[in-house]
N, C-alpha and C positions, 0 to 999 in steps of 0.2 A: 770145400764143404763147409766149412767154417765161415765164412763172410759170405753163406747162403741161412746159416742157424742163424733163430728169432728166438729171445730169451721168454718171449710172451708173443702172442697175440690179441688183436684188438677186444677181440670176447673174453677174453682173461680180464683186462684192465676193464672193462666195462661191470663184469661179476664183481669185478673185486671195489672197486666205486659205490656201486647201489649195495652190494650190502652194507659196506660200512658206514653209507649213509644212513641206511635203513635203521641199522643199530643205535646211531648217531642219534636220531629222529626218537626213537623209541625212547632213549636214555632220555632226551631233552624232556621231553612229554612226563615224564617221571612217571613210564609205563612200570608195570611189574617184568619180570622175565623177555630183557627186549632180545634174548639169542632168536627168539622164533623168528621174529622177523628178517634177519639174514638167512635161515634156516629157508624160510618161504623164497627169499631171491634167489639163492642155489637150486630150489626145485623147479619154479619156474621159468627160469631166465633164459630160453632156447635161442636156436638160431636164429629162429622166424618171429613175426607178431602174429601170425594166425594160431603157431604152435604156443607160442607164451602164454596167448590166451585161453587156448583151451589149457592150459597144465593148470595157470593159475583160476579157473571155473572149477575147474578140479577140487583144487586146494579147496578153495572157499567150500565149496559142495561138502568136501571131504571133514572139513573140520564144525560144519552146521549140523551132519548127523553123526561124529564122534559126540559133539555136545549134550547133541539130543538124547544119546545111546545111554552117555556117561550119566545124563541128570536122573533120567528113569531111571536107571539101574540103582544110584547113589539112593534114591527113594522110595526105591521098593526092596531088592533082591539084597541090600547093601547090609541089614540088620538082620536078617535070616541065615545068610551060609557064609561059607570062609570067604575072606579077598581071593584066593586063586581062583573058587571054582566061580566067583565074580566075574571076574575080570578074563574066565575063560570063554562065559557064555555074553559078555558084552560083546566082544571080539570075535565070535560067532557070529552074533546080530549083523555087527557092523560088514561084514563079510556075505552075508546074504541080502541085508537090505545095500549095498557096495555094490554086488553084483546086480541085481534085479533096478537099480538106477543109471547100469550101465558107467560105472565110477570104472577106469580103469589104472588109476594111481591117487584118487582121492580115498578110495578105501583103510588104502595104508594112512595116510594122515587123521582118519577118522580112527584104526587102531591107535594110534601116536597119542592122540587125543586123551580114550579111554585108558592106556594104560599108564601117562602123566596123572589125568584126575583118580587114578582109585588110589596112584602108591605115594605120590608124590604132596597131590593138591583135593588131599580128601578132606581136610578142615574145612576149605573156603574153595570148593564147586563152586555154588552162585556167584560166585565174585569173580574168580578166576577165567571163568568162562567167557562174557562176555571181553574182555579184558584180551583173551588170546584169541578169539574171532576179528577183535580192534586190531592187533601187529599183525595177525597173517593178513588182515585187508592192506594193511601199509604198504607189507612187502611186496606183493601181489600187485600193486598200484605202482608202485617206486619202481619195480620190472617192467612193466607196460612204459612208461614215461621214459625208463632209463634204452628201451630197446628204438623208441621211436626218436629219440634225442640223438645217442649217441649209437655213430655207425650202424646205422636202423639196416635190416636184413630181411626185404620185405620180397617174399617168393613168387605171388604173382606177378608185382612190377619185372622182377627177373623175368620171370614167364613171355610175359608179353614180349620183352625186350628181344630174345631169343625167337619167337617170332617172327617181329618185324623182321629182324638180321637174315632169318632164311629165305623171308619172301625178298627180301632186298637182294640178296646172296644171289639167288636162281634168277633174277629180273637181272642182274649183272652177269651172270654168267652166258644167260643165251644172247645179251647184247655185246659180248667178247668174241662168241659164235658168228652173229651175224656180219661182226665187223671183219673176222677172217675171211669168210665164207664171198664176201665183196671181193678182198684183193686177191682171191685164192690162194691164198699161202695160209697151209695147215701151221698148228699148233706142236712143240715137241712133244715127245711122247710123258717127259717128266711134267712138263708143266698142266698136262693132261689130267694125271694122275695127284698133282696137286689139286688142282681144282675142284676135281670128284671129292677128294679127300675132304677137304675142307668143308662140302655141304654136307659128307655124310657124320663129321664131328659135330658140328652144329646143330644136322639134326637129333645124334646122340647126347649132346647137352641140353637139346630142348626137352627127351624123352626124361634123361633123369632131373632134372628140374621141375618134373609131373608131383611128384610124391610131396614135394615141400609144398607146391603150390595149393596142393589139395586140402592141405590142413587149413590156408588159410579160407579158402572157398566154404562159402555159403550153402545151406539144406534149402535155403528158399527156390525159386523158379530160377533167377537169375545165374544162381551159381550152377545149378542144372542145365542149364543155357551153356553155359562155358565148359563144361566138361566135354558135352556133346561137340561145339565149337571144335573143341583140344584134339577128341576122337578123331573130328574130320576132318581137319587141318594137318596131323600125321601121317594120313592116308595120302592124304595130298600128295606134301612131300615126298613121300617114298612112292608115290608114281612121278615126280617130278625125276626122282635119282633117276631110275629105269629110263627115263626118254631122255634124260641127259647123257647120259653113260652109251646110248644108241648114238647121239648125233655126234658125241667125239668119236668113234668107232668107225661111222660112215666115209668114205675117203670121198677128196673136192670131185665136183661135178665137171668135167671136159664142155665148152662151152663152143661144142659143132652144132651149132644152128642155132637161130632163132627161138626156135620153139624152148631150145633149153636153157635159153638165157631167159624166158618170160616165167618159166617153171621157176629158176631161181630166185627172180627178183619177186612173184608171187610169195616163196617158202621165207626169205628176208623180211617181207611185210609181217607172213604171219609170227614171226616170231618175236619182230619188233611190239606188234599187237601184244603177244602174249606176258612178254617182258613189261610194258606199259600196265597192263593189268596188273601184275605183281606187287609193282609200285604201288598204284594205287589201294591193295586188297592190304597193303605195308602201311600206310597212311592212318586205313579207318580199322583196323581188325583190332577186336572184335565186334566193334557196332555194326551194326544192320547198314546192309552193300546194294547199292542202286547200279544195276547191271545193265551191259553195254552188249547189245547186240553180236553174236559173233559168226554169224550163217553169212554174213557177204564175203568172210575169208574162206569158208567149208565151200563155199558156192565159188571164189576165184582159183582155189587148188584144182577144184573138180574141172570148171573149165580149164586151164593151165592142162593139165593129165590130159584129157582128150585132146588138144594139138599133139600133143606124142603121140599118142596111137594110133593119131591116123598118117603118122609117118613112120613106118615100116623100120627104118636107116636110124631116125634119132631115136626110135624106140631100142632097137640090137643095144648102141651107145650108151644109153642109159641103163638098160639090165645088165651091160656086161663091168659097168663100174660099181652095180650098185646104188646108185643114185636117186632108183626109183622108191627108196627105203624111206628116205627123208622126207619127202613128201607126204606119205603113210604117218612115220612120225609125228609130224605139221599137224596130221589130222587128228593124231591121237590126244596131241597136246590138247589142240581148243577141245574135241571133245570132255578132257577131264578137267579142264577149267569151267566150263560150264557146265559140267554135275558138280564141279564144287561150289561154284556160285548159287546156283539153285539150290542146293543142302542147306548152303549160308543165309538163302534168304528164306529158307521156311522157317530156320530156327529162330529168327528174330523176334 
């Protein structure tokens, strides 16, 4: 247990860097009050640069209308009634006009704000102010720089990465398939269950890798683009587990006759196809997919099937193994690779 504990890690040392730089920076500057500026790296310094950025818009947001709350008030409300009942209805303000700009932790920095300048820095507001909008911009700057510099933790490159790995992941696994399915010698049952395993962890690190990703994503078109993408590329996958979890399942095909050794070496193409597709969908995802015909493999199973049926004897053989599943399979697959491809290319 012990020579597994980390007395830190890398986000530790990186918070604790930018701020003291931050400070560092403030003191040199011969700012007034340089604690805010490490104050500012603590609140925004997240895991991600998409979260950073929104905490630190926040910030910034947050302490333009404390300023603004604080300067009215100082000028109007400031010489008519007590500080408390001041400073209770700026902080009112700041809380309804927080809310209604959709501030969901900028609000609090804008209280933070108002209730430094009424108690603290009610001499010199004008002066003050611009003065603590200058450090929290530093800090808020020195966080962005210090997240992309050092051990940068960027959630959609993760995203993406997690991704390709599936489409890579299932393009390997039905080419382990088709490579057994040649010598006819099945898989053990552990290693079986390894395999499933593995795609369906992957795809569970791609699902929760969603939430981070999202912060960094964009309201424009493009980031609209990618969500949708995200949607239908999960789908995906979780039709890929279902028809992979069938063809470990299905036992080897008995190879009496002709006909069902053309049925097999047809269902090997198609899956080869299908596994090629993978790859390549791993390659270009998520840019816009230049799609590859796939009806001469729907068209070579279909022919394939009818030599069986019209043999009576390799028809029995094959229902009575089971065998005739896989085939079905085959078809299922290309069909949901070509509604995924299709989906993929209107979204483009």
């Amino acid at each position: 247990m012990l020579s597994n504990y980390r007395l830190f890690n890398q986000s530790e040392v990186r918070l604790a860097l930018t701020a003291g730089l931050s400070a560092g920076l403030t003191i040199t500057l011969g700012l007034p009050d340089p604690m805010y500026a490490p104050m500012a790296v603590a609140a925004v310094l997240s895991g991600t640069l998409g979260n950073s950025w929104t905490l630190g818009v926040q910030r910034i947001q947050g302490t333009i209308l404390g300023g603004l709350i604080l300067f009215v008030a100082h000028n109007t409300i400031a010489n008519s009634m007590p500080m408390p009942i001041g400073i209770g209805i700026s902080l009112a303000c700041t809380r309804i006009f927080g809310g209604s700009l959709g501030l969901r932790s900028g609000y609090k920095v804008a209280g933070l704000v108002v209730v430094m300048g009424w108690t603290v820095h009610a001499s010199s507001i004008n002066s003050w102010l611009p003065i603590r909008l200058l450090v929290t911009l530093i800090g808020v700057l020195l966080s962005l720089i210090a997240i992309n510099a050092f051990w940068p933790s960027r959630a959609l490159a993760e995203h993406q990465k997690l991704s390709q790995a599936l489409f890579n992941g299932f393009a390997e696994a039905l080419q382990e398939r088709v490579q057994h399915l040649k010598i006819g010698v099945d898989m053990q049952a552990e290693i079986k269950r390894q395999r499933r395993d593995g795609l369906l962890s992957k795809l569970m690190a791609l699902q929760n890798q969603r939430p981070a990703a999202l912060v960094e994503l964009g309201a424009d078109r493009n980031g609209e683009r990618l969500l949708r993408l995200w949607d239908l590329e999960e789908q995906f996958f979780t039709e890929l587990i279902g028809y992979y979890r069938t063809l470990l399942r299905l036992p080897m095909l008995p190879m009496d006759g002709p006909e069902l050794q053309n049925l097999l070496e047809v269902e090997l193409d198609v899956l080869s196809f299908i596994a090629n597709q993978l790859v390549c969908s791993a390659n270009i995802w998520p840019n816009p997919l230049t799609k590859q015909d796939s009806n001469q493999w729907s068209a070579a199973l279909e022919a394939a099937e009818q030599q069986i049926y019209e043999n009576p004897k390799v028809m029995d053989t094959l229902l009575a193994s089971s065998g005739g599943r896989r085939a079905m399979v085959c078809n299922q697959l290309l069909q949901a690779i070509e509604r995924f491809q299709n989906d993929w290319i209107a979204l483009a």
